[in-house]
C-alpha positions, -999 to 999 in steps of 0.1 A, spaced: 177 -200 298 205 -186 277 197 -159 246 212 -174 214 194 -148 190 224 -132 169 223 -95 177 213 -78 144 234 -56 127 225 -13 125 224 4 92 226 40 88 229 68 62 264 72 56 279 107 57 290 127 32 327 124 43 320 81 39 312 86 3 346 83 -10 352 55 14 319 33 5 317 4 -14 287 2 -35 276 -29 -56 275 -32 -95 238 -29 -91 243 8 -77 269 21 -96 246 18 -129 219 30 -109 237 61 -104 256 61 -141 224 55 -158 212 89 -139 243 105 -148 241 91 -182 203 108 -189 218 142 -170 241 140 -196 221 134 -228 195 161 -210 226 191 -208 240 178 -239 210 176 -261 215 211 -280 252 201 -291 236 168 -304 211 180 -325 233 210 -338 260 180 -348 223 160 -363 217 195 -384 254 202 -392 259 166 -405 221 167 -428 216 197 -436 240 200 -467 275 187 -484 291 223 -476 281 219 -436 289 182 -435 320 190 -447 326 217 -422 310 194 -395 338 171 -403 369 197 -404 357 199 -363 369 167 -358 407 175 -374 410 217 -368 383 215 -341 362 252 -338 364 287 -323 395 282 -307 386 246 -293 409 220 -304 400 190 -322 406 165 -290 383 183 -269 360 180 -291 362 146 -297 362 142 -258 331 153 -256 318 134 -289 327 106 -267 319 109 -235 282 113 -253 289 82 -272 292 65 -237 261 81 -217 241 70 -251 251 35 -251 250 33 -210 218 50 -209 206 26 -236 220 -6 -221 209 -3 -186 174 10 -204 173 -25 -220 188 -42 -182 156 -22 -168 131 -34 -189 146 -69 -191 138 -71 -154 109 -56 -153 95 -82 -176 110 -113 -166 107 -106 -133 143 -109 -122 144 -92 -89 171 -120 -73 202 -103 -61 222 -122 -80 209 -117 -112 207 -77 -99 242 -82 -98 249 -103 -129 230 -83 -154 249 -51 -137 280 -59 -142 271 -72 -183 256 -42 -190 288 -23 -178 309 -46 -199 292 -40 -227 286 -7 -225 322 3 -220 333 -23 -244 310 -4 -271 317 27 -261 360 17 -266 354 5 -297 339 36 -310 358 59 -292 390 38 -312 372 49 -338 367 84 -332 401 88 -325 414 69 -357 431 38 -344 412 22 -369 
């Protein structure tokens, strides 16, 4: 009698000198941006709402919230400011979009791996799509 049963394959942890090295699917990598993402808008959450008071509070502030964006403020300059307006523009809209991917699966039911990996790699599309367009925008291309 002969053994015809396919020898199955071993997975392990990989090592931290294999991370640069591993190949992780769509599915994964917003997994792990959409933590980044919150990290982000966690850290990042007294610059926002000083920018939400600066920009409300009255014409004289909104107009000095504004000169940030051209002179930029104490010896920043106006780009690194605006690199940082938008790398918050992108953890917002990635956050938000794999929010919506989340709760799209979670009430559909849509656990297949292909739709995993479908509605992964549309809700990096459009989330770095969005986030181009309005970092064009930040920067004045338009």
């Amino acid at each position: 009698m002969t053994d015809t049963t396919k020898a199955r394959p071993v997975y392990r942890n990989i090592h931290v000198t294999q991370i640069l090295s591993y190949r992780l699917p769509p599915a994964g990598v917003v997994s792990i941006l959409h933590r980044i993402s919150g990290m982000l808008l966690f850290v990042l959450l007294p610059f926002v709402v000083w920018m939400f008071d600066a920009s409300l509070s009255s014409e004289i502030s909104y107009d000095g919230f504004t000169n940030i964006f051209v002179a930029g403020v104490a010896g920043t300059p106006a780009w690194f400011v605006k690199l940082v307006v938008l790398g918050l523009t992108w953890g917002y809209l990635h956050h938000f979009c794999a929010g919506v991917r989340h709760l799209w699966m979670d009430a559909t039911h849509s656990v297949s791996k292909q739709q995993g990996h479908s509605s992964a790699v549309v809700t990096l599309a459009i989330s770095l799509a969005l986030t181009a367009l309005l970092g064009a925008k930040l920067f004045g291309l338009y």
